[in-house]
ROSE-4610 file (N, C-alpha, C; in Angstrom, 1 decimal, always signed):
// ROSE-4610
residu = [X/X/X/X/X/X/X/X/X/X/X/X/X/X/X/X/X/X/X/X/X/X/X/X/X/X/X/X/X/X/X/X/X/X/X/X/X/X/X/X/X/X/X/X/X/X/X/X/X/X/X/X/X/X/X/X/X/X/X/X/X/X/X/X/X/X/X/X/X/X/X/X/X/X/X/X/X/X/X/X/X/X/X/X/X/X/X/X/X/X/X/X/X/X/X/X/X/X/X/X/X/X/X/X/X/X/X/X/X/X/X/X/X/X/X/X/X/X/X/X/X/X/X/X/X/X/X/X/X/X/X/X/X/X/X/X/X/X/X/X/X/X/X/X/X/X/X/X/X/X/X/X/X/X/X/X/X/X/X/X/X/X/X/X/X/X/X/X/X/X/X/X/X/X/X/X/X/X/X/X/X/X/X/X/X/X/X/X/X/X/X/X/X/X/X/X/X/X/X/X/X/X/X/X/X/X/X/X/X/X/X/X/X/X/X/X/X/X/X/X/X/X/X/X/X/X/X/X/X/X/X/X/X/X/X/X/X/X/X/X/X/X/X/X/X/X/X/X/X/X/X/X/X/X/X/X/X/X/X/X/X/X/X/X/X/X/X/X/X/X/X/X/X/X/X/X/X/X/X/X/X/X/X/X/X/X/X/X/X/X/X/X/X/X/X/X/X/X/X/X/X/X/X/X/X/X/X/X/X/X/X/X/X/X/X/X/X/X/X/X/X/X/X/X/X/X/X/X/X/X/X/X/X/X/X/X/X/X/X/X/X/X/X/X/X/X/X/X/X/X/X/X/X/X/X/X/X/X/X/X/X/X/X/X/X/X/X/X/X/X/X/X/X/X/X/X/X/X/X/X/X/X/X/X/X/X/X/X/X/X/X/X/X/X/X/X/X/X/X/X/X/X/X/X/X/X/X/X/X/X/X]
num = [1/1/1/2/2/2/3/3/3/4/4/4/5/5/5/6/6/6/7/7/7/8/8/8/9/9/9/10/10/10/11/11/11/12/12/12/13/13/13/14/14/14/15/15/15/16/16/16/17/17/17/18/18/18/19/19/19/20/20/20/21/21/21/22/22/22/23/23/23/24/24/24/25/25/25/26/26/26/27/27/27/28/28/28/29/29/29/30/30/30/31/31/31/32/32/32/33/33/33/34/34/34/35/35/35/36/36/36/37/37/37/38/38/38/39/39/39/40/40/40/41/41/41/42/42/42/43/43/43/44/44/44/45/45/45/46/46/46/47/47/47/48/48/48/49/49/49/50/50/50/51/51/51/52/52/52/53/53/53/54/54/54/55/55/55/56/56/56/57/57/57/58/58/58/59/59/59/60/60/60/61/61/61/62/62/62/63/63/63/64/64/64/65/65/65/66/66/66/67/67/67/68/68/68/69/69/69/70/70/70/71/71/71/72/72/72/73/73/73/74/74/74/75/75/75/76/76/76/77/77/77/78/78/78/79/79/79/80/80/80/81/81/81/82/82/82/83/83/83/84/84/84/85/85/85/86/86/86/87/87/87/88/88/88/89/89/89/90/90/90/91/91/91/92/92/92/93/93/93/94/94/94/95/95/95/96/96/96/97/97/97/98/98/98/99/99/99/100/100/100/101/101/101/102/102/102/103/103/103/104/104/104/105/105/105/106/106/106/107/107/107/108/108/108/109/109/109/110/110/110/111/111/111/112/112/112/113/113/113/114/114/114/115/115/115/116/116/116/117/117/117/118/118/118/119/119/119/120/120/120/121/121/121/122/122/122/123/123/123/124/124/124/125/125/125/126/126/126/127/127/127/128/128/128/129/129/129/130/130/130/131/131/131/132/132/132/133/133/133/134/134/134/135/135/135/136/136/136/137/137/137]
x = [-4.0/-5.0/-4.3/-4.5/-4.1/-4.4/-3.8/-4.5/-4.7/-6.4/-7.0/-7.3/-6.4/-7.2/-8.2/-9.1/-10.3/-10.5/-10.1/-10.7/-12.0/-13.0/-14.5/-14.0/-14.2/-14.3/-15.9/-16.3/-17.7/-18.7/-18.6/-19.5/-19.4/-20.4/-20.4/-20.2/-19.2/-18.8/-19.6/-19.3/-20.4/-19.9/-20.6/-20.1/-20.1/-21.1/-21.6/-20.3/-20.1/-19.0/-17.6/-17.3/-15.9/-15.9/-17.5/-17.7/-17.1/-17.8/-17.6/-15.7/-15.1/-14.1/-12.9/-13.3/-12.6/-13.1/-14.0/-14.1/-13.7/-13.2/-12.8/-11.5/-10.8/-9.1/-9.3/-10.1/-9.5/-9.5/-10.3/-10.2/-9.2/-8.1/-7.1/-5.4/-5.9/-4.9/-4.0/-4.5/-4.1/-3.2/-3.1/-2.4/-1.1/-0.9/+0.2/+0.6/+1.3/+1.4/+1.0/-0.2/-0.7/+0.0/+0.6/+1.0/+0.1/-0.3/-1.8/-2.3/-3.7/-4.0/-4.3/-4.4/-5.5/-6.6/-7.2/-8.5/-9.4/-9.5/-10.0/-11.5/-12.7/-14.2/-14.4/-14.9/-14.8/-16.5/-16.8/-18.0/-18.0/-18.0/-17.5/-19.1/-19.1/-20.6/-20.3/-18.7/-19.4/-18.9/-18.3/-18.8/-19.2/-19.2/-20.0/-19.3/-18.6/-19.7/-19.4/-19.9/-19.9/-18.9/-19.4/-18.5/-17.0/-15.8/-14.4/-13.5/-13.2/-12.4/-10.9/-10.4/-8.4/-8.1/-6.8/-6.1/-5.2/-4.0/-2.9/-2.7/-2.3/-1.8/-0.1/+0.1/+1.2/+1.9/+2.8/+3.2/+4.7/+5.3/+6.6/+7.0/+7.8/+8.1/+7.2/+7.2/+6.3/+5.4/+4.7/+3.4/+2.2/+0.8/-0.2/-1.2/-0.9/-2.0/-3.3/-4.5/-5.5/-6.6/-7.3/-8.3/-9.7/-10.5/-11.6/-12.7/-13.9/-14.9/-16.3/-17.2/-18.3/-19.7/-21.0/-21.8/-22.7/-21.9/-22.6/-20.9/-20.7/-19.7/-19.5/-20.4/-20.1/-19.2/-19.9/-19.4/-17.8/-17.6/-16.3/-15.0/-16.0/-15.1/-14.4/-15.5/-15.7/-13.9/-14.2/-13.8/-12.0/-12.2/-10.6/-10.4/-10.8/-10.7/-9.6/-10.9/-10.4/-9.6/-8.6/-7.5/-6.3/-6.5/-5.7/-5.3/-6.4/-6.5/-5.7/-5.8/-5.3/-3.5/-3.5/-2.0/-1.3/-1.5/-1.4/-1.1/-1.8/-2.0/-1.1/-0.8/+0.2/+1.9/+1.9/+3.5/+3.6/+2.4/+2.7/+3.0/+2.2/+2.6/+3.8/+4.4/+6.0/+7.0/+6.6/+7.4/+7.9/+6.2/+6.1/+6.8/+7.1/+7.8/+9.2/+9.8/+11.2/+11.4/+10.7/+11.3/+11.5/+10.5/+10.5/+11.6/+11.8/+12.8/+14.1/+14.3/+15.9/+15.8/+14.7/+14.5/+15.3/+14.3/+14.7/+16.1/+16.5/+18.3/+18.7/+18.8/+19.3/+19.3/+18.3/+18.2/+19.0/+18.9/+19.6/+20.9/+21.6/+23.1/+23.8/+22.7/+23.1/+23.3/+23.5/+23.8/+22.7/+22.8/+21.9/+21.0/+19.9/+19.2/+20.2/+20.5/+21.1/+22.2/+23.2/+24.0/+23.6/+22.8/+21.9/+21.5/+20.7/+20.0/+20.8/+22.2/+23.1/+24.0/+24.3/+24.6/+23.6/+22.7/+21.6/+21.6/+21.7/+21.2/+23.2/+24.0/+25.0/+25.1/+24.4/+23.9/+25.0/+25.5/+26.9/+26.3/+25.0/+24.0/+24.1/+24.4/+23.7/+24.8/+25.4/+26.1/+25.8/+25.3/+24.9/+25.3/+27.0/+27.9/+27.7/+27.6/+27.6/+29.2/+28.7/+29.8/+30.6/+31.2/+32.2/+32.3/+32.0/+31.9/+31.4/+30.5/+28.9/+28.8/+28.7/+28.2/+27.0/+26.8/+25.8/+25.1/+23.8/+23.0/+22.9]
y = [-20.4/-19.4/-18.4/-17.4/-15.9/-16.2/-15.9/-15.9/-14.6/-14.6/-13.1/-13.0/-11.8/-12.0/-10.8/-10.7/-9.6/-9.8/-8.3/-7.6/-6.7/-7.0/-6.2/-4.9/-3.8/-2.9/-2.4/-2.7/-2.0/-2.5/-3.9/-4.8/-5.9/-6.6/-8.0/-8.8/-10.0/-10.9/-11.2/-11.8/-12.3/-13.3/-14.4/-14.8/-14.1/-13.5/-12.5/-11.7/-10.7/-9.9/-11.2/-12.1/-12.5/-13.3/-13.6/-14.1/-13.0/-11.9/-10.6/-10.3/-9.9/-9.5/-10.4/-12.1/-13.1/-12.9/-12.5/-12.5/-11.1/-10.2/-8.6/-9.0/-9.6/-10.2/-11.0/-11.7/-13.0/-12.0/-10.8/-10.4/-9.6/-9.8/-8.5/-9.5/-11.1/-11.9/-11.8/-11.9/-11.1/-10.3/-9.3/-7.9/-8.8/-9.2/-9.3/-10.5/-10.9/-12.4/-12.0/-12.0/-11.7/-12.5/-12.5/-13.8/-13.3/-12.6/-11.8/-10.9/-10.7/-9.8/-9.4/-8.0/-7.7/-6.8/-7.0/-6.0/-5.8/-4.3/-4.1/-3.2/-4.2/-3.4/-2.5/-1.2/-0.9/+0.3/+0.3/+0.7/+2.2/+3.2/+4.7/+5.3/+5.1/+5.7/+7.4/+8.2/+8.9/+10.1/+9.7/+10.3/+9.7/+10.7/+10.2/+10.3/+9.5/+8.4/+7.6/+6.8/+5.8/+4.3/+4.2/+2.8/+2.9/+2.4/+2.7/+1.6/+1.1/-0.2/+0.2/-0.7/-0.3/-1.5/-1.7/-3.1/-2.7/-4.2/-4.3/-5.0/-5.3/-6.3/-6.8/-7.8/-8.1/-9.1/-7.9/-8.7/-8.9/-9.4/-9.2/-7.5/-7.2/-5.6/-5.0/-3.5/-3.1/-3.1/-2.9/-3.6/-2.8/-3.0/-2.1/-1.4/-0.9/-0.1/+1.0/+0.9/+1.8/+1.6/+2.8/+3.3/+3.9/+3.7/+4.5/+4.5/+5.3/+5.5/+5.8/+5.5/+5.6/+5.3/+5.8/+5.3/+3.8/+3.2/+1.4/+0.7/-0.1/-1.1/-1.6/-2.2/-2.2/-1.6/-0.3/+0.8/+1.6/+1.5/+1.2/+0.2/-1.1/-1.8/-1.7/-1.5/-1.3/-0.1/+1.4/+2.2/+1.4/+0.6/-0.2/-0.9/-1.7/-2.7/-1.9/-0.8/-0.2/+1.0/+1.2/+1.8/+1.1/+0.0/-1.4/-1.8/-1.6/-2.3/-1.2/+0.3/+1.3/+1.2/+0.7/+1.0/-0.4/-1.3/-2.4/-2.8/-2.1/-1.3/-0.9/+0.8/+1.3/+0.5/-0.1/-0.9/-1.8/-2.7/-3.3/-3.2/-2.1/-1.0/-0.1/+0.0/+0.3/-1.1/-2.0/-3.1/-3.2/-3.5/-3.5/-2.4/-1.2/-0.5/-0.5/-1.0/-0.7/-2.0/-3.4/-4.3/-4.3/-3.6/-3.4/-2.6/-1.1/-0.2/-1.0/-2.0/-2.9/-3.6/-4.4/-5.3/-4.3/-3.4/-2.6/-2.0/-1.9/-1.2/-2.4/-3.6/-4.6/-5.1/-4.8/-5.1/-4.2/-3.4/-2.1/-2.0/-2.8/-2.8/-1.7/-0.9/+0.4/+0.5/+1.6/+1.4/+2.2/+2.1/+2.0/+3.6/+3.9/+4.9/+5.9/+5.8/+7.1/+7.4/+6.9/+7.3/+7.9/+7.3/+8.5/+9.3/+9.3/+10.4/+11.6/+11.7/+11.9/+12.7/+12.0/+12.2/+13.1/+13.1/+13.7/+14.8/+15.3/+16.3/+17.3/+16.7/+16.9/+17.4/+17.4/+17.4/+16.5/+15.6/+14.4/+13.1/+13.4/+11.5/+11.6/+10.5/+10.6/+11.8/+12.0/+13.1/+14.1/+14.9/+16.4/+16.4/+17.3/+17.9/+19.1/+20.2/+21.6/+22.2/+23.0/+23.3/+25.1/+25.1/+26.2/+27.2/+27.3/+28.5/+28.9/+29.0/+29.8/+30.3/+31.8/+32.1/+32.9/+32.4/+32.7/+34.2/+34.5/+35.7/+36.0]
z = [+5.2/+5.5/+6.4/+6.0/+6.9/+8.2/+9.6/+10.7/+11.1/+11.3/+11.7/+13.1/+13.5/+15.3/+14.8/+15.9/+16.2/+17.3/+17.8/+18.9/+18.8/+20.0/+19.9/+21.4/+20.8/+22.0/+22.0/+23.2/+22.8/+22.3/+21.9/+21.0/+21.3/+21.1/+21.6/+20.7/+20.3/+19.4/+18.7/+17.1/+16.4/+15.1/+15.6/+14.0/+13.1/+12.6/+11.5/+11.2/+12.1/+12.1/+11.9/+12.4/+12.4/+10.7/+10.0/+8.6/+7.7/+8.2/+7.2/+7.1/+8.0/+8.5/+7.4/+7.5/+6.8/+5.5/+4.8/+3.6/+3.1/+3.8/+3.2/+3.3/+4.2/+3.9/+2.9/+2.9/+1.7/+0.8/+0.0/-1.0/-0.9/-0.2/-0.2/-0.3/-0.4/-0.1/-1.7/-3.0/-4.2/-4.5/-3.4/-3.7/-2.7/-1.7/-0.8/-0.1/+0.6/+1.1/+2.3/+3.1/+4.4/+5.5/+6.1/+6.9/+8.6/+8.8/+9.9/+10.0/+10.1/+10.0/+11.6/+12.1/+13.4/+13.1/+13.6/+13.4/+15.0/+15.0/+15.5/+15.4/+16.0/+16.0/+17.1/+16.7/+18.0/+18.2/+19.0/+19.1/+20.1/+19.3/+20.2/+20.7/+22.3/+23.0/+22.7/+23.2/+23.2/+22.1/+21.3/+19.7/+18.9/+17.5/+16.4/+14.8/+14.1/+14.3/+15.3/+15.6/+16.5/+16.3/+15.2/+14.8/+14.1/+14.9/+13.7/+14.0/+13.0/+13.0/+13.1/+13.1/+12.6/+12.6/+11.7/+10.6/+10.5/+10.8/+11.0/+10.0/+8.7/+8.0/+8.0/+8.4/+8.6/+7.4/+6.6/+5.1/+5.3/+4.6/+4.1/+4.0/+4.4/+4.2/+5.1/+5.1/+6.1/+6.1/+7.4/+7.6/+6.9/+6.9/+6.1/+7.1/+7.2/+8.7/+8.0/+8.4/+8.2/+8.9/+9.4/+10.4/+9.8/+10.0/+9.7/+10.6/+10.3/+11.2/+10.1/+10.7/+10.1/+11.1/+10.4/+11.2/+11.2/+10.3/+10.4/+10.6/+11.5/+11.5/+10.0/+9.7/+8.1/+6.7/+6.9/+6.2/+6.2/+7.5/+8.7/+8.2/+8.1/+7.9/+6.2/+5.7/+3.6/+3.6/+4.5/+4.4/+4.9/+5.9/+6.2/+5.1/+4.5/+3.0/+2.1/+1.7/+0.4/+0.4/+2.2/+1.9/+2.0/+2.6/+2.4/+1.1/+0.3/-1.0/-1.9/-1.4/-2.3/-2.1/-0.5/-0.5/-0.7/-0.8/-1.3/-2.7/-3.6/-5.0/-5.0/-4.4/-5.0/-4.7/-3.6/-3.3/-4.4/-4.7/-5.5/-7.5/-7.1/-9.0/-8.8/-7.8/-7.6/-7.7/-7.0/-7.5/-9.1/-9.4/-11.2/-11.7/-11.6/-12.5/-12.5/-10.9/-10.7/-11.5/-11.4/-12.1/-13.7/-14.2/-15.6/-15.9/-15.2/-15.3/-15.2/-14.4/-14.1/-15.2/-16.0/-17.2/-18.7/-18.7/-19.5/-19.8/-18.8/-18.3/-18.7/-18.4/-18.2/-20.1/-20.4/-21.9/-23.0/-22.8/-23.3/-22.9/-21.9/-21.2/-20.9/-20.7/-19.7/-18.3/-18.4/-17.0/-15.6/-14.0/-13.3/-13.6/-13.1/-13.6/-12.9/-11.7/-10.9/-11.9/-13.1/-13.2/-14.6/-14.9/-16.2/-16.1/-15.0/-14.6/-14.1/-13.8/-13.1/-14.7/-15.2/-16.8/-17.6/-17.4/-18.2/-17.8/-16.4/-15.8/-16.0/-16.2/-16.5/-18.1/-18.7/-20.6/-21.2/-20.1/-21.1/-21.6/-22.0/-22.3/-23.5/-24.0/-25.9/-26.5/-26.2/-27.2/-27.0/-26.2/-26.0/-24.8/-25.5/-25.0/-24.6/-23.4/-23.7/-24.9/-25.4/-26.3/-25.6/-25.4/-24.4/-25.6/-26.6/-27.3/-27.9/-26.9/-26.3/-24.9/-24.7/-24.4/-23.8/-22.3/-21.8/-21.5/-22.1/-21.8/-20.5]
């Protein structure tokens, strides 16, 4: 199990809140190896909105950090979830492609992208040679 600290600024502890808090990580344990999370509730007297959390997810690789504010703790917390969940998403749909792009390379027995790409942009890939007698307008 993940270990989740939570800090209350402003608010007074609650089961409720520390139930909710463990069930928006568990649904985010899928996308990454959590090894802790922090969270912080925090309860703002004197602006508005009033309620804004911030999350520390502590993964393998760099860490996942996001903030939000709202006017229900709740909604606050939803708004921390699902930019956690977006950037979690995208690291992990970059993994997926570089390892397909290495699979792929690797199947084809080519060579690394930089040197194709490198070649290509050179017009020496595949046989398209520039031809020197031609010239340029």
């Amino acid at each position: 199990m993940t270990n989740i600290s939570l800090l209350y600024l402003g608010l007074s502890p609650r089961t409720f809140w520390e139930n909710l808090v463990e069930a928006q990580v568990r649904k985010l344990r899928h996308l990454a190896s959590i090894a802790s999370a922090r969270i912080t509730l925090e309860r703002q007297h004197q602006s508005k909105p009033v309620f804004r959390v911030l999350a520390v997810l502590e993964v393998p690789g760099p860490d996942f950090h996001a903030e939000a504010s709202d006017y229900t703790l709740r909604a606050a917390l939803l708004k921390v979830v699902n930019n956690l969940r977006r950037q979690m998403q995208s690291r992990k749909n970059g993994q997926l492609a570089r390892r397909k792009s290495k699979e792929r390379l690797a199947a084809a027995g080519t060579a690394s992208p930089f040197i194709i790409a490198g070649l290509t942009a050179a017009g020496r890939f595949a046989g398209h040679q520039r031809n020197s007698n031609f010239s340029r307008a």
